[in-house]
Backbone bond lengths (Angstrom), bond angles and torsions (degrees), N, CA, C in turn:
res aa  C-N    CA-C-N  psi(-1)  N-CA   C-N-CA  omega(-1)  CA-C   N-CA-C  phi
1 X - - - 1.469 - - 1.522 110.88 -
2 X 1.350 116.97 -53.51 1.468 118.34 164.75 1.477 130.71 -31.34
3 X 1.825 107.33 -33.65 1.264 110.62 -175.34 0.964 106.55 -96.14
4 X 1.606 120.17 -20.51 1.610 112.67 -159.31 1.845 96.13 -102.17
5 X 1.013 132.29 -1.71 1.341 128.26 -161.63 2.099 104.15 -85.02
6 X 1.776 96.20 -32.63 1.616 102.24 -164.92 2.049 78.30 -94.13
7 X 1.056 129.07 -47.24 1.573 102.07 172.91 1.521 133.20 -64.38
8 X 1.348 93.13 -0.63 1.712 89.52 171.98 1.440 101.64 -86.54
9 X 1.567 128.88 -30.69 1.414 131.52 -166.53 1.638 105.79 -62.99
10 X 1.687 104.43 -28.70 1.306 117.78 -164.30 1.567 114.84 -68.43
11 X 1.862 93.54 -29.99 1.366 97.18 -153.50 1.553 81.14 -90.38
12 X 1.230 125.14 -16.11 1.676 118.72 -167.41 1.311 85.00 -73.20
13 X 1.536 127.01 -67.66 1.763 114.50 -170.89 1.341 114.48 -35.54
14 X 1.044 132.62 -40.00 1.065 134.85 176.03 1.465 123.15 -56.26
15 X 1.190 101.57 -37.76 2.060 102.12 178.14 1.032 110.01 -92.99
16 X 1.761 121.97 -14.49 0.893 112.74 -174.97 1.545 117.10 -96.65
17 X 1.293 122.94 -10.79 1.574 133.73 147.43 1.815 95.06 -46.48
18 X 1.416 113.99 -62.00 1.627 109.20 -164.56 1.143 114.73 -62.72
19 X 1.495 133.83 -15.06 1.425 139.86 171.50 1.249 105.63 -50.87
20 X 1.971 99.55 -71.61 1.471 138.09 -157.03 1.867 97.15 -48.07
21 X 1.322 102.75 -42.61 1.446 112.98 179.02 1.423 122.45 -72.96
22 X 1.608 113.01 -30.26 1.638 101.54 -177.76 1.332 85.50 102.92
23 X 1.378 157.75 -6.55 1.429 128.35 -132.01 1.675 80.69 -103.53
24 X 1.604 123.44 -7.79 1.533 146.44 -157.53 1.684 105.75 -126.19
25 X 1.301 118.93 71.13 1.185 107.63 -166.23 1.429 120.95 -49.18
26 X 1.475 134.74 160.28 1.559 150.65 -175.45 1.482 97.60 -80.14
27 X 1.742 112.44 98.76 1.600 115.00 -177.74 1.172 111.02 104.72
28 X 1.332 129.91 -9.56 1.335 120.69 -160.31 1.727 93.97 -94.17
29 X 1.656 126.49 164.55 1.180 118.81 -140.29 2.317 90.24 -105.98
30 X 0.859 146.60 143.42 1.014 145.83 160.25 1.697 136.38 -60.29
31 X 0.697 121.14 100.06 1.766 111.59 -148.02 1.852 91.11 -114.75
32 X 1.121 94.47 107.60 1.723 101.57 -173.79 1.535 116.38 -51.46
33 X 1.298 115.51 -44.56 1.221 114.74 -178.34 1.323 125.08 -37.64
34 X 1.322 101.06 -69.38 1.901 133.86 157.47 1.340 97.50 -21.61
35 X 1.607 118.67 -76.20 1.145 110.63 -150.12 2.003 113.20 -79.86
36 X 0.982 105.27 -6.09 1.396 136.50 157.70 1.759 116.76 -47.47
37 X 1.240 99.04 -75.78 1.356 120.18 179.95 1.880 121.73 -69.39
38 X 1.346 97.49 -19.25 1.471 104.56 176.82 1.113 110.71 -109.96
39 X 1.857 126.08 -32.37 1.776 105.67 167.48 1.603 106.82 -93.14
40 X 1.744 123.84 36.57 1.224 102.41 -173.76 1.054 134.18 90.54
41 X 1.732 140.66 -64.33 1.042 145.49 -134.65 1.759 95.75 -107.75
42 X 1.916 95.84 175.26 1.482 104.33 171.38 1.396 105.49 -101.60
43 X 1.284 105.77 153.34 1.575 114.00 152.38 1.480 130.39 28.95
44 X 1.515 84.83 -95.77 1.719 112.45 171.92 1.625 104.09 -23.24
45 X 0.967 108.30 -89.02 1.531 126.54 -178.00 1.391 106.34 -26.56
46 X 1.586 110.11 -87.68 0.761 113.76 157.45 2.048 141.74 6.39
47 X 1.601 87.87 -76.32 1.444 90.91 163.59 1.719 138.53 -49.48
48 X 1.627 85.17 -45.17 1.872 101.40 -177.22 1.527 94.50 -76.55
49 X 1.369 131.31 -62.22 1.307 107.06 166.23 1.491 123.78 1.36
50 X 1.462 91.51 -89.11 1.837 107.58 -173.03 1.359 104.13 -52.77
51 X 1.216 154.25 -13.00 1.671 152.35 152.44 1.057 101.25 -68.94
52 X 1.430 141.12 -29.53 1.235 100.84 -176.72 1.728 115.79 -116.35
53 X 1.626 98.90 16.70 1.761 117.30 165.17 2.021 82.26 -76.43
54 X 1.005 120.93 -46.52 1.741 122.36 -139.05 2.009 85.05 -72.82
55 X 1.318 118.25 -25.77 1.251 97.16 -169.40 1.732 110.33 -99.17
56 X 1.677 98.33 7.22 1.739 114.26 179.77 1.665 106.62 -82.93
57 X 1.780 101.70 -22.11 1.618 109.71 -173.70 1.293 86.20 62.37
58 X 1.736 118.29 70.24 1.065 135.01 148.85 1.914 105.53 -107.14
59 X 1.409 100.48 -54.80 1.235 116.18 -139.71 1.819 99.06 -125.12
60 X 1.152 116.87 134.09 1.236 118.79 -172.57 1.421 119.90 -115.50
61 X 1.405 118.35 91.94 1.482 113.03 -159.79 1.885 95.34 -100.72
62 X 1.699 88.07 149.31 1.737 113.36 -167.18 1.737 111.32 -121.70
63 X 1.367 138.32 137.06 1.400 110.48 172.58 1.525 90.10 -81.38
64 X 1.145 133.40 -41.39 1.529 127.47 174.41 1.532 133.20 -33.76
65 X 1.459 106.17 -59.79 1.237 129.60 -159.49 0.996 98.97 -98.59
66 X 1.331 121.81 -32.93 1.967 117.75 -163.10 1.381 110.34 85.12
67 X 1.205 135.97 -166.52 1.571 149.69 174.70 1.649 113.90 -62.49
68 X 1.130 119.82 179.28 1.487 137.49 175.73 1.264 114.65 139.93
69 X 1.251 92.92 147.27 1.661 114.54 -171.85 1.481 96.72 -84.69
70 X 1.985 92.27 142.30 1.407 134.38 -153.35 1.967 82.27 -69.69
71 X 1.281 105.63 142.53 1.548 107.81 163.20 1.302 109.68 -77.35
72 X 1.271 126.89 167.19 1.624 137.80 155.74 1.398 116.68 -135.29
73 X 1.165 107.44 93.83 1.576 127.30 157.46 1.380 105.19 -52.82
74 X 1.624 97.09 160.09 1.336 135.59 -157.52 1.937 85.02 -91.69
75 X 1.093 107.33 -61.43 1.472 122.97 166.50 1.599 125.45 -34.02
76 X 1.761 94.43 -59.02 1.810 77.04 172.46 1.451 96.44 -81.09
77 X 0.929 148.05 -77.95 1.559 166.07 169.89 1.934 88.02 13.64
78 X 1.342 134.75 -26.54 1.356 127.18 169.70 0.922 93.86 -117.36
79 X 1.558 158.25 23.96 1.332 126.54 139.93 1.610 110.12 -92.35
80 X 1.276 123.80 -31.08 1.145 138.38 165.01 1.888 110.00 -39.61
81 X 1.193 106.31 -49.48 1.143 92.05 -160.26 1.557 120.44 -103.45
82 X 1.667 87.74 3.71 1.380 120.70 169.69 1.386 111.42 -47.48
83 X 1.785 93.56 -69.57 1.589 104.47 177.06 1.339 114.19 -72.45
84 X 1.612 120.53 -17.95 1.425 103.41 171.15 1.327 122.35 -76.92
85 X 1.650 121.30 -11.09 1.542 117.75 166.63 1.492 109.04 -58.73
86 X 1.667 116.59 -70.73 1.365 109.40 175.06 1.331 127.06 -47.65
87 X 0.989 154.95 -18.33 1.928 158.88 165.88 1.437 88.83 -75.56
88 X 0.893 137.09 -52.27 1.683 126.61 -152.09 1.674 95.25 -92.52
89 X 1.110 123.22 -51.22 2.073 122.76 -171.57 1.888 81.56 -48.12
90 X 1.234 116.25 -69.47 1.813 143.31 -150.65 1.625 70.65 -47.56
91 X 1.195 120.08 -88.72 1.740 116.35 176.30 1.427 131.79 0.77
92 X 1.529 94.89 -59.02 1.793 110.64 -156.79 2.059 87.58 -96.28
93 X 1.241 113.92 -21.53 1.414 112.35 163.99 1.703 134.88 -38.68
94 X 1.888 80.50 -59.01 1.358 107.05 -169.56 1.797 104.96 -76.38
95 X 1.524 108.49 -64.42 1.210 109.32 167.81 1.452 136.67 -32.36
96 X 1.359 107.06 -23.90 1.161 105.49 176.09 1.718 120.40 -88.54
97 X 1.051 130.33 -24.78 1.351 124.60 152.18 1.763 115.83 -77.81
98 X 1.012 125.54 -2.53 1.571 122.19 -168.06 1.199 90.24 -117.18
99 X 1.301 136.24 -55.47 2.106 108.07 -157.83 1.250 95.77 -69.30
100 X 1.441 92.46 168.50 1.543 105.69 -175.23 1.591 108.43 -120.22
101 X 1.385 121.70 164.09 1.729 125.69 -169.63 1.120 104.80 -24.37
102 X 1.750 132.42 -64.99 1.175 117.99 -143.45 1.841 118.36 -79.09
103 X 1.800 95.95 -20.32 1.644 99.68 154.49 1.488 119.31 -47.04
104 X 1.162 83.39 -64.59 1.596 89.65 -168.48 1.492 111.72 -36.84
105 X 1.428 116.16 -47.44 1.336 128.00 -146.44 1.504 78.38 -77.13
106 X 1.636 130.33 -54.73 1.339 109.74 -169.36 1.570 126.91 -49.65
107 X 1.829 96.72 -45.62 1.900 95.19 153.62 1.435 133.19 -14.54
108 X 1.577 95.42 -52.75 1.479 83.89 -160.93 1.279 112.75 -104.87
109 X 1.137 119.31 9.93 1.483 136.99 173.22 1.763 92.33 -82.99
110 X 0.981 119.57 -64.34 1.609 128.66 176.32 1.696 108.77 -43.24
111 X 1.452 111.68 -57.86 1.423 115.94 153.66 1.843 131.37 -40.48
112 X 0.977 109.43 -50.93 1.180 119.38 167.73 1.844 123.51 -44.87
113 X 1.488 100.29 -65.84 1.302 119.88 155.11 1.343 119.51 -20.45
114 X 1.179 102.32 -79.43 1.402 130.43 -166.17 1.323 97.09 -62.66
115 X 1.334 145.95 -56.04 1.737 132.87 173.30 1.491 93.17 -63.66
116 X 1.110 163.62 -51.17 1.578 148.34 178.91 1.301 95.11 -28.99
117 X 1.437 119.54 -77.91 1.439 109.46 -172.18 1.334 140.58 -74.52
118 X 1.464 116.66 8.74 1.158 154.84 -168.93 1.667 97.34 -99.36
119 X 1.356 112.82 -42.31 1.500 113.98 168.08 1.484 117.66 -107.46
120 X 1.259 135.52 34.95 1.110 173.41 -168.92 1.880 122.58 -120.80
121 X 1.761 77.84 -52.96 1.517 102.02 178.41 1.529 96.91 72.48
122 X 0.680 95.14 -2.03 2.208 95.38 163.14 1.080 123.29 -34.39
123 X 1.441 140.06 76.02 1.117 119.98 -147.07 1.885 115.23 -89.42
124 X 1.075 94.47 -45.31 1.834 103.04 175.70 1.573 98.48 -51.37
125 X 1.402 132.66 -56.75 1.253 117.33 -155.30 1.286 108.96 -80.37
126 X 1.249 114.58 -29.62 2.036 123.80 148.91 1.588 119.68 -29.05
127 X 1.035 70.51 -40.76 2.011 87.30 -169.04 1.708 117.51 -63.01
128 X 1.787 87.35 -50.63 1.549 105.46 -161.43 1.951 97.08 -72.56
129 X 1.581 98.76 -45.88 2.144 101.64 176.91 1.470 93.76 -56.33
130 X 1.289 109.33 -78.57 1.711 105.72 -170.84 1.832 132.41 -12.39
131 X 1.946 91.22 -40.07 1.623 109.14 -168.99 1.695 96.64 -77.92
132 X 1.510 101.48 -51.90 1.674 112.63 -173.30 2.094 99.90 -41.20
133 X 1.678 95.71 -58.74 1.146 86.39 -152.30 1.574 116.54 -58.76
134 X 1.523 108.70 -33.25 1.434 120.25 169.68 1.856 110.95 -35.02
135 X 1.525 96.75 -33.45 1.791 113.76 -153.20 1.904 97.53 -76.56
136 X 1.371 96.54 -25.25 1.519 113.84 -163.21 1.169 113.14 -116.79
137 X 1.487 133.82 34.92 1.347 157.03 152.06 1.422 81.18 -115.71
138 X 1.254 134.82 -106.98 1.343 122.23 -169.48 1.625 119.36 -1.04
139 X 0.911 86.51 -86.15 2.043 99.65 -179.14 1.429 103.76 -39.05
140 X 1.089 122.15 -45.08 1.816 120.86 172.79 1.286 121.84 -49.69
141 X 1.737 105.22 -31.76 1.608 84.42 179.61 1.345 112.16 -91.37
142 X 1.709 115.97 46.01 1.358 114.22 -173.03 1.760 121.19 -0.58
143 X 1.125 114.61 46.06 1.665 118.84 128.62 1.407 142.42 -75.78
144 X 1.287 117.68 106.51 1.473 115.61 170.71 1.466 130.12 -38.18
145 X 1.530 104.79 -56.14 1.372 111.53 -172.78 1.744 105.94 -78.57
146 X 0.869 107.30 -37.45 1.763 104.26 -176.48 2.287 104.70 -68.90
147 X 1.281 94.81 -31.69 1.889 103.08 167.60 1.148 100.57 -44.34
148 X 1.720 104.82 -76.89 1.468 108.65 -159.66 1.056 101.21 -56.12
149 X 0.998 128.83 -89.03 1.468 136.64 -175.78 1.519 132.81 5.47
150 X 1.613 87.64 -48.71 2.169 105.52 178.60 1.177 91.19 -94.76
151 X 1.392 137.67 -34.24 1.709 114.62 172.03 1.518 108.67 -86.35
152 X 1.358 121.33 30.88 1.748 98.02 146.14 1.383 89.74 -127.81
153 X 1.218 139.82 -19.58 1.584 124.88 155.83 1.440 119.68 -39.69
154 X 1.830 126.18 -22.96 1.459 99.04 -134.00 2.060 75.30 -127.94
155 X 1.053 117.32 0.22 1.574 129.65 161.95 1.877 101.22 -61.91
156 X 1.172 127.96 -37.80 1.574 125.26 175.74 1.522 97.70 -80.37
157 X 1.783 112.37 -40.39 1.851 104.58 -142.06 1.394 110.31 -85.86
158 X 1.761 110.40 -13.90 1.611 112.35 -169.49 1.637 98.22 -66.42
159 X 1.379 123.06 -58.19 1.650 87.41 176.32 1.334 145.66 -52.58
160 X 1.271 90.73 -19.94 1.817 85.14 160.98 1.042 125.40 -101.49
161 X 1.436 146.05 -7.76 1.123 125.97 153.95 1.957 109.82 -77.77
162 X 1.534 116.06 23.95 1.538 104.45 160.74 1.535 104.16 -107.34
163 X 1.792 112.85 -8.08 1.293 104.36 156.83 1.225 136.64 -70.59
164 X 1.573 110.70 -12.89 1.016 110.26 177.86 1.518 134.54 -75.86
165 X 1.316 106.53 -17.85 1.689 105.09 178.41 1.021 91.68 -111.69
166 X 1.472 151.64 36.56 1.391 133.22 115.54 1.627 114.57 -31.38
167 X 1.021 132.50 -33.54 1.496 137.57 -165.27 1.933 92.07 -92.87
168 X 1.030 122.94 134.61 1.493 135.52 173.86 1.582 111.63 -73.22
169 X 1.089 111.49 -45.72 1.581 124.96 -172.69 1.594 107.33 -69.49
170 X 1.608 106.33 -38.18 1.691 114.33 -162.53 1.814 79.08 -83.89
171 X 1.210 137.55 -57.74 1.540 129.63 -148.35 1.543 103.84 -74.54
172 X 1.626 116.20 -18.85 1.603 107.15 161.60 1.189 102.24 -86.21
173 X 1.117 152.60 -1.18 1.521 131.83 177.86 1.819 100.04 -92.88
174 X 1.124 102.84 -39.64 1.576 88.68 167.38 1.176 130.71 -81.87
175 X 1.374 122.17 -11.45 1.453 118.11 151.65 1.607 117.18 -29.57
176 X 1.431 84.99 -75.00 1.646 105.90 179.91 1.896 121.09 -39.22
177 X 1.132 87.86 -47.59 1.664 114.12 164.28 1.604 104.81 -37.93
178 X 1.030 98.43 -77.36 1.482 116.48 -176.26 1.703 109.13 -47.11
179 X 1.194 110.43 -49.95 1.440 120.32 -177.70 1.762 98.96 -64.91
180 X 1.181 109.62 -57.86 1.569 105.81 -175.33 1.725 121.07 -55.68
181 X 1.916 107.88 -29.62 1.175 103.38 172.13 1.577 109.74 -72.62
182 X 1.757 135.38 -30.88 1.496 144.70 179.64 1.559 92.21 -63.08
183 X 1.125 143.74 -10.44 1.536 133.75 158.19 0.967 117.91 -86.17
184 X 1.359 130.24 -49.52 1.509 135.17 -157.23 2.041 98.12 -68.93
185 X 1.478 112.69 -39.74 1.384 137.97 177.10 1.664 98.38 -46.99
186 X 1.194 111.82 -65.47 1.545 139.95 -168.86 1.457 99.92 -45.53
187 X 1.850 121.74 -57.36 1.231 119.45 -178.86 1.321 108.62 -107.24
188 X 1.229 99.06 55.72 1.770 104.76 178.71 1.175 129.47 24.81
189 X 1.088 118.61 10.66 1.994 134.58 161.18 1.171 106.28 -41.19
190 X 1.235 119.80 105.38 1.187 146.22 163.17 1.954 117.87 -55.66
191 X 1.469 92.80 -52.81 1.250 78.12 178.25 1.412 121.86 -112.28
192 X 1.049 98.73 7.67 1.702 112.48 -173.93 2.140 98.42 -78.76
193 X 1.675 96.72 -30.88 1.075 102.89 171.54 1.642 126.58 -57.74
194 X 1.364 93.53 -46.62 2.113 107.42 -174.34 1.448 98.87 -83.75
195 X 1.391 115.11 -6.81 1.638 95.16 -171.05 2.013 86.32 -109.93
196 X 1.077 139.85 6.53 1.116 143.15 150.28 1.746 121.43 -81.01
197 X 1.114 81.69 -67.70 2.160 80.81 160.62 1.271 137.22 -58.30
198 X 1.733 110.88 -15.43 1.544 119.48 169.03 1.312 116.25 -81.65
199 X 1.529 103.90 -24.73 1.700 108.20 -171.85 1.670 104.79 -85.90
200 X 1.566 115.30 -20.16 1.052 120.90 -174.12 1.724 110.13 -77.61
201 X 0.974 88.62 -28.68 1.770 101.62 -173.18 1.607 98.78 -68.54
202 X 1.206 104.69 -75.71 1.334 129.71 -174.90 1.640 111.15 -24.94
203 X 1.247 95.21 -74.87 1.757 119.63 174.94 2.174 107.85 -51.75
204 X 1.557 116.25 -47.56 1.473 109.55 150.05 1.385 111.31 -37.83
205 X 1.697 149.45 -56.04 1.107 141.36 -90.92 2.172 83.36 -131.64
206 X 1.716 89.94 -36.95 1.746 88.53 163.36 1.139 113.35 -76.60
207 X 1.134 140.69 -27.42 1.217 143.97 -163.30 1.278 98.34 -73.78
208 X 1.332 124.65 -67.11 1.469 124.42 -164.40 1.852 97.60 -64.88
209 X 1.470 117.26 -28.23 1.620 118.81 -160.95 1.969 86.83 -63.52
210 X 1.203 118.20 -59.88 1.329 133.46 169.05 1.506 124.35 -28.94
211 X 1.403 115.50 -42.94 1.384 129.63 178.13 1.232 109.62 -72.41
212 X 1.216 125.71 -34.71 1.690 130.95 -174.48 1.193 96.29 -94.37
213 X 1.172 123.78 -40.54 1.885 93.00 -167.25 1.591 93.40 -82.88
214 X 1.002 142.78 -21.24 1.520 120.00 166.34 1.398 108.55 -72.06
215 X 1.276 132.32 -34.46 1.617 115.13 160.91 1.521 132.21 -49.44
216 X 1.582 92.90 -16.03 1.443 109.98 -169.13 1.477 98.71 -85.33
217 X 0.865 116.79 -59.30 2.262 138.22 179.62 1.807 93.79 -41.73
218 X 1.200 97.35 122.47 1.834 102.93 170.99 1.142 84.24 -88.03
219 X 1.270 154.63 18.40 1.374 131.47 177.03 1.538 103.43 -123.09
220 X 1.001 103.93 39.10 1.951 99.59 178.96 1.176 93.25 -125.73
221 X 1.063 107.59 166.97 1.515 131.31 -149.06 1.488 96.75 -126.23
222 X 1.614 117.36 -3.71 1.609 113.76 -159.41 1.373 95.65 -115.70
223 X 1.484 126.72 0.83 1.479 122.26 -144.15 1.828 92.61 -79.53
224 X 1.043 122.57 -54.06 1.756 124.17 -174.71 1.336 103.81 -44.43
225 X 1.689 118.82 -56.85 1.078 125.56 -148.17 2.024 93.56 -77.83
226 X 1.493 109.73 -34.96 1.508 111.33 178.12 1.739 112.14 -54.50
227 X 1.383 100.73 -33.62 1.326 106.76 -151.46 1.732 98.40 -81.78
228 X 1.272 122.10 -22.95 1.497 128.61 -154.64 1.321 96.26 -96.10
């Protein structure tokens, strides 16, 4: 049990990158074998895995139906990110009078990065700085309850904000975003900070609302390319 308990977590990271990605469509039904035979593993694993996607409100397990991936509405997908604008601005608020230099400095080292691959067009490794850095404004405003809180919010929200820079136009505007919040930080603007991180949230939160209902439309032409 000892050994098999931290490889089931492994195999969950693992699907749960493939969720976050689409590579697992939203609804589509889980067929153990498959997923067996392509990450390797038996069963066992396997199973506890999927319990502990099912308690992320990834994964929707049935004795009837069997498995399948959690849908994402256009609907929750803006209430979600509703409240994730307010927790995260309230965040980038606080943080900005409370961390001290050597945060910062890690910021912008993290910042830095993150436009490399941003001009790279890298997109996964974009993805993964982008999430951290979101993770590390949070953590700055050393609050407990507002932490927890956006990390069990952000177990549903990371796939959609990786839908979101599917769109070229939306992932340079949050570049910029990003750059404008690494200023507001810089001159300790407090609110120049939350009123930059709310718009950033917000504007993610159409983006992804946008991505699904054209996944949703049999008549779009974008739905494969949205979904991947």
């Amino acid at each position: 049990m000892s050994r098999r308990v931290p490889f089931a977590h492994q195999v969950a990271n693992t699907l749960r990158d493939r969720i976050i990605r689409g590579d697992l469509a939203p609804g589509s039904r889980i067929v153990e074998r498959s997923l067996c035979e392509m990450l390797e593993v038996s069963r066992t694993p396997l199973r506890e895995a999927l319990k502990l996607l099912e308690v992320e409100g990834l994964v929707e397990l049935s004795q009837n139906r069997g498995a399948r991936i959690m849908s994402f509405t256009p609907e929750e997908a803006s209430n979600l990110f509703e409240v994730i604008a307010g927790l995260e601005s309230l965040a980038a608020e606080i943080a900005a009078t409370r961390m001290d230099a050597d945060a910062l400095a890690q910021l912008d080292q993290m910042h830095a990065r993150m436009l490399e691959h941003y001009r790279q067009q890298e997109k996964d490794p974009y993805f993964e700085l982008n999430s951290a850095i979101h993770d590390t404004v949070v953590r700055l405003s050393d609050n407990p309850i507002l932490i927890a809180t956006h990390a069990n919010l952000m177990l549903r929200a990371r796939r959609g904000r990786y839908m979101a820079i599917i769109d070229p136009l939306r992932w340079e505007e949050s570049v910029n975003e990003h750059e404008a919040l690494m200023r507001a930080l810089h001159a300790r603007d407090a609110d120049a900070a939350r009123r930059v991180w709310k718009r950033h949230l917000l504007r993610t939160g159409e983006t992804v609302c946008a991505v699904l209902r054209a996944a949703g439309d049999p008549t779009s032409a974008a739905v494969k390319a949205d979904a991947s």
